[in-house]
C-alpha positions as CSV (number, residue, x, y, z in Angstrom):
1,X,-15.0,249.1,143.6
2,X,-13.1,250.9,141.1
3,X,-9.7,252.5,142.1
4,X,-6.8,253.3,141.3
5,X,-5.5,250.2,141.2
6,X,-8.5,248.9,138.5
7,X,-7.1,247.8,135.5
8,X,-8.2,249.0,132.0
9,X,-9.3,247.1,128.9
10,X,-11.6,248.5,126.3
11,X,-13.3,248.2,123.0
12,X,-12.4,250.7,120.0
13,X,-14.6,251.6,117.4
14,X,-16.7,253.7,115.1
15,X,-19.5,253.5,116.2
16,X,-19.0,251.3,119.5
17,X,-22.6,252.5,121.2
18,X,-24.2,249.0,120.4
19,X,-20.9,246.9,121.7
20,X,-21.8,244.2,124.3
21,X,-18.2,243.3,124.5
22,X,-18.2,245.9,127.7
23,X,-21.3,243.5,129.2
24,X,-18.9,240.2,128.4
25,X,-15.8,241.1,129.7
26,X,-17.0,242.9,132.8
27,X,-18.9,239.6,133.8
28,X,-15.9,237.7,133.3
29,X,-14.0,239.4,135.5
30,X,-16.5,239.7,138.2
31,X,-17.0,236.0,137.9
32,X,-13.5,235.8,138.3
33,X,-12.7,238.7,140.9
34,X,-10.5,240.7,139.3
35,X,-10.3,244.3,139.5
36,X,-10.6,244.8,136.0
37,X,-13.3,247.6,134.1
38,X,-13.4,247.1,130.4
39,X,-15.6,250.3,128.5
40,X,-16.3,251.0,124.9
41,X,-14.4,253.9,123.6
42,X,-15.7,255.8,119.9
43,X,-12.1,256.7,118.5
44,X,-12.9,258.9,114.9
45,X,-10.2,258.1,112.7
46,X,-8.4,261.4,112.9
47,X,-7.4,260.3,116.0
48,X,-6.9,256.4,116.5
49,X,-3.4,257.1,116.2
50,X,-2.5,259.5,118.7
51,X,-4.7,257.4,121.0
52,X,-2.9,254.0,120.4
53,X,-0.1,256.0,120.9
54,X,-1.0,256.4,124.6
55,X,-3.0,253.4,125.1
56,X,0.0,252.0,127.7
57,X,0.6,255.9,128.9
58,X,-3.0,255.8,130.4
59,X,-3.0,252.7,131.8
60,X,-4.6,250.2,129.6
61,X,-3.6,247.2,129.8
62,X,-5.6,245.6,126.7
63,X,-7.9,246.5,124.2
64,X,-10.4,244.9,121.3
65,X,-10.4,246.8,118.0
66,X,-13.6,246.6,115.9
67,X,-14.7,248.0,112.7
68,X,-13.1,249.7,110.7
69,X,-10.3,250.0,112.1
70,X,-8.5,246.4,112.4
71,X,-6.5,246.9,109.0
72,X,-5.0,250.4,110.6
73,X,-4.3,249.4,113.8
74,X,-1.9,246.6,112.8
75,X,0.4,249.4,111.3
76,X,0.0,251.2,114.8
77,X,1.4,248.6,117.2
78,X,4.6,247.7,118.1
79,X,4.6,244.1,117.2
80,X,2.6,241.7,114.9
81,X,2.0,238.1,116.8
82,X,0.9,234.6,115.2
83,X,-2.3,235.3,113.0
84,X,-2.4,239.2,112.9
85,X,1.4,239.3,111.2
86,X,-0.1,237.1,108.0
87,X,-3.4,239.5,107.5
88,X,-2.1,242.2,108.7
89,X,-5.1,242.7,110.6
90,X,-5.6,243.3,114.5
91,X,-8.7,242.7,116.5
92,X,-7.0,242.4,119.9
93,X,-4.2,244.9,121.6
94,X,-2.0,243.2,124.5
95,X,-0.2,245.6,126.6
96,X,3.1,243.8,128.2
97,X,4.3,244.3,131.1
98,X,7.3,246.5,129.4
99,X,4.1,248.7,127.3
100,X,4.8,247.1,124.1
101,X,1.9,246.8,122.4
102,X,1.4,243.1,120.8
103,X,-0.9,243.1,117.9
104,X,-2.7,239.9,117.7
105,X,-5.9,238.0,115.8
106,X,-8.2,236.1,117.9
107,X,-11.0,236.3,115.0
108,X,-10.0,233.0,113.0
109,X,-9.5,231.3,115.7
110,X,-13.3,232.1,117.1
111,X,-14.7,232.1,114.3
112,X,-13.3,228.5,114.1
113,X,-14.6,227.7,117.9
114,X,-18.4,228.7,116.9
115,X,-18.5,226.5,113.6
116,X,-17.2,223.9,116.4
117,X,-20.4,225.0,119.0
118,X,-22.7,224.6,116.0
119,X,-21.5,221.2,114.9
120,X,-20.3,221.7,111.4
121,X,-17.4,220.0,109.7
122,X,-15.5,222.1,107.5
123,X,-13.5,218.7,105.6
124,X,-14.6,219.1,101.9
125,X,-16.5,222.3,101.7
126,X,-16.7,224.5,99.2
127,X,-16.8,227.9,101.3
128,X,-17.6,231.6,100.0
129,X,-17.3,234.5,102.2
130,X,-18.4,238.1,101.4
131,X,-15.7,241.3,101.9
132,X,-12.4,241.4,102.5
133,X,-11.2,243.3,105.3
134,X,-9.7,242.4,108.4
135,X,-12.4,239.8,109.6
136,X,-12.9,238.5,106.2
137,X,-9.0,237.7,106.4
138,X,-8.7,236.2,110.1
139,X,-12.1,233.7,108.7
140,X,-10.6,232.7,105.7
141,X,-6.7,232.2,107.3
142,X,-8.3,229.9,109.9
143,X,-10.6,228.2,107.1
144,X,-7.4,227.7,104.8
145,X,-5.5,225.9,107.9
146,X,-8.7,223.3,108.0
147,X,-9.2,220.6,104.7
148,X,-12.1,222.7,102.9
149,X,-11.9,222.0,99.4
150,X,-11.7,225.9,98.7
151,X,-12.8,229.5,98.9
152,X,-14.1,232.0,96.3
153,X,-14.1,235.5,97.6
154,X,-17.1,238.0,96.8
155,X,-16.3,241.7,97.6
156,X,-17.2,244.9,95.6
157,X,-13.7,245.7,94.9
158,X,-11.9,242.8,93.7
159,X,-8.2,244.3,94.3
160,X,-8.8,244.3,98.0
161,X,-8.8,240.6,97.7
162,X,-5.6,239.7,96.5
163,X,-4.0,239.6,100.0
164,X,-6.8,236.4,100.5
165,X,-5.4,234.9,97.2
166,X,-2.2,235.0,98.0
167,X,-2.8,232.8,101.4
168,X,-3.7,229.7,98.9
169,X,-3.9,230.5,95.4
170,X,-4.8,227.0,94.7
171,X,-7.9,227.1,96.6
172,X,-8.7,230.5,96.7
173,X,-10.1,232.8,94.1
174,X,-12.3,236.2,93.2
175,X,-15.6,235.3,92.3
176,X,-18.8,237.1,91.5
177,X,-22.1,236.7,93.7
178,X,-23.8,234.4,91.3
179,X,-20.9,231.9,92.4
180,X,-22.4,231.6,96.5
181,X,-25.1,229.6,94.9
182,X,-22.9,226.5,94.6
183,X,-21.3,227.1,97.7
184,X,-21.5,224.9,101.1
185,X,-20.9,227.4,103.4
186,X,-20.9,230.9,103.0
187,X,-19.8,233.8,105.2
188,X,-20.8,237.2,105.7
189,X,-18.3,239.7,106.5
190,X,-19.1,242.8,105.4
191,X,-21.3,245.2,107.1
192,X,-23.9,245.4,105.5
193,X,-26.9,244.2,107.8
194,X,-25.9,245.9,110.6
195,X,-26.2,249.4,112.2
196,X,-27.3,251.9,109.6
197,X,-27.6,249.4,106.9
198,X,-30.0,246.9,108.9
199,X,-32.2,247.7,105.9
200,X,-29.7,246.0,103.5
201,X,-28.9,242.6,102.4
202,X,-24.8,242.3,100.9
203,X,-26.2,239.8,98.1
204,X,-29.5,238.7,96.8
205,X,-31.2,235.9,99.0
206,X,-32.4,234.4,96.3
207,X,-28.6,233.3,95.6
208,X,-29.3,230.9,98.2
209,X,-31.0,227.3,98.5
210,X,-32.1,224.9,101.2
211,X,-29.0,222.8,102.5
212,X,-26.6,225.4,102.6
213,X,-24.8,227.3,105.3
214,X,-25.3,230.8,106.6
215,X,-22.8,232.5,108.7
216,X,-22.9,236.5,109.3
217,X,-20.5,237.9,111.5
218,X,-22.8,240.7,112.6
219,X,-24.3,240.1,116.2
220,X,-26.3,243.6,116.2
221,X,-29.5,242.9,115.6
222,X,-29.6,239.4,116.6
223,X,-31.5,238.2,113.5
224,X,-30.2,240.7,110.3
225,X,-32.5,241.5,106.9
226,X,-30.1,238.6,105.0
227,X,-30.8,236.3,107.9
228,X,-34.8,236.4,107.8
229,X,-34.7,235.7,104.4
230,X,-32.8,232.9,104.4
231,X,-34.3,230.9,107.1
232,X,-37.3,231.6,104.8
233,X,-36.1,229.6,102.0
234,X,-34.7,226.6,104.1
235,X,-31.1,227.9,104.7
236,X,-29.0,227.2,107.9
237,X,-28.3,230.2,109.3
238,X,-25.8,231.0,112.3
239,X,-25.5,234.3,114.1
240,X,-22.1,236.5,115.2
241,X,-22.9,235.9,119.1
242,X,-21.3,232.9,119.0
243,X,-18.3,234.1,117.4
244,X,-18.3,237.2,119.0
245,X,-17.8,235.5,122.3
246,X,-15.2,233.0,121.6
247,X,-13.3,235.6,120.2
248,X,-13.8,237.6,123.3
249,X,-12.7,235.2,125.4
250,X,-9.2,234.1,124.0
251,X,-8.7,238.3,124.0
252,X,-9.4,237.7,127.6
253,X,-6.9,234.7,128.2
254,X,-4.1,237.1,126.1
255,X,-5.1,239.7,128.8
256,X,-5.2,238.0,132.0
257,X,-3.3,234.8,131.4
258,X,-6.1,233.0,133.0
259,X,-9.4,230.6,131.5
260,X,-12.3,232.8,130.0
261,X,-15.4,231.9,131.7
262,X,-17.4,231.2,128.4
263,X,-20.8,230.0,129.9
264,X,-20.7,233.4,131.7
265,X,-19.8,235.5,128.7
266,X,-22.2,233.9,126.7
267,X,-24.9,234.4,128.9
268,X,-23.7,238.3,129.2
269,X,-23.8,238.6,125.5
270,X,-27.4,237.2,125.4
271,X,-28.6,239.1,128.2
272,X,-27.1,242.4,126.7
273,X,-28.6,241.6,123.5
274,X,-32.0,240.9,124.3
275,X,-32.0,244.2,126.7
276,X,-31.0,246.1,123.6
277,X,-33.5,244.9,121.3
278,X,-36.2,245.8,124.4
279,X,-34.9,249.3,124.0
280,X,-34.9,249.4,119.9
């Protein structure tokens, strides 16, 4: 039963309507018995600051920040922790027990824990990854901190990428599209694919040949435009779910201070999804 005494977390977004993070996190803590609500919140730009401003006010005591606003909101917080202070980028809010609001990045590290799930080695790889905003940063940060033998950066303004240069200019450089086709591994976050522009691809499929890696951070719809067409010619392809949980569930830990139940997330976010695509 919610009370008084439920505590908040929540999602913030434009548009949040097809979030399943409220489905995740609301099983974990029923799995776990806390009295704990999470809810998806649409914040329009004008004003995400006044409402971080009175996220601790109103009783939050966490919240997950989503596209586009992970860039903004790490110039909103009170304090920048571990990967969120180098890309200036934050994807999860911790409320302390003072109010402060800690700023961190749980993207990398999830992004790093589904690559794990799906078996692949990053030693040696040549990655490419496509955009260059806060996701893109938290990917490549965690990807720089792992032996790949280095990262060309595709986005459609090149300026926006020099903050990903600077992280290892030895291995990391701007490159044009052309350059994914000798890539092992490449990465799409941008979001193009998902929502309104489900009908759109963010590079040319044909780019692409059997042997290589697909990963697109988009979880909504399950399977995207880009990611039909490439199973089609023979490429790997890996969905967002899996990063989408794992990065939920170290939020969670930050939150609670206790183990994420990830079998019971995972099985949320699955459920969620297929109920949404039911209703597409």
């Amino acid at each position: 039963m919610i009370s008084g005494h439920t505590k908040l977390a929540c999602v913030i977004g434009d548009p949040v309507k097809h979030s399943v993070s409220p489905a995740i996190h609301n099983s974990a803590f029923e799995a776990l018995g806390l009295d704990w609500v999470y809810v998806a919140l649409e914040v329009s730009r004008s004003n995400l600051a006044a409402f971080i401003s009175i996220l601790s006010d109103i009783g939050f005591q966490g919240a997950s920040i989503t596209m586009p606003y992970k860039e903004t909101v790490a110039g909103l917080v009170d304090v920048l922790e571990g990967d969120a202070r180098k890309i200036s980028s934050v994807n999860t809010i911790r409320v302390t027990s003072e109010g402060t609001l800690e700023g961190h990045s749980t993207d990398g590290p999830g992004f790093l824990a589904c690559l794990n799930k799906e078996f692949i080695d990053t030693e040696g790889l040549k990655v490419g990854i496509l955009g260059a905003g806060g996701a893109a940063r938290a990917v490549s940060l965690s990807l720089l901190n792992n032996p790949i033998e280095s990262l060309v950066v595709v986005n459609r303004t090149p300026e926006r990428c020099d903050l990903l240069v600077g992280l290892d200019p030895s291995r990391v450089r701007v490159g044009k599209p052309s350059d994914l086709a000798s890539c092992d591994l490449v990465i799409n976050a941008t979001p193009l694919g998902m929502g309104s522009n489900q009908g759109l691809t963010p590079v040319d499929p044909g780019l692409f040949s059997p042997g290589q890696i697909y990963v697109d951070l988009i979880y909504w719809p399950p399977a995207t435009k880009m990611m039909v067409a490439l199973e089609k010619r023979g490429v790997r392809v890996v969905s967002g779910i899996s990063m989408l949980v794992h990065q939920a569930a170290l939020a969670f830990e930050l939150w609670t201070g206790l183990k994420a139940p990830l079998d019971v997330m995972t099985r949320a976010a699955i459920s969620q999804l297929i109920s949404q695509s039911n209703h597409s």
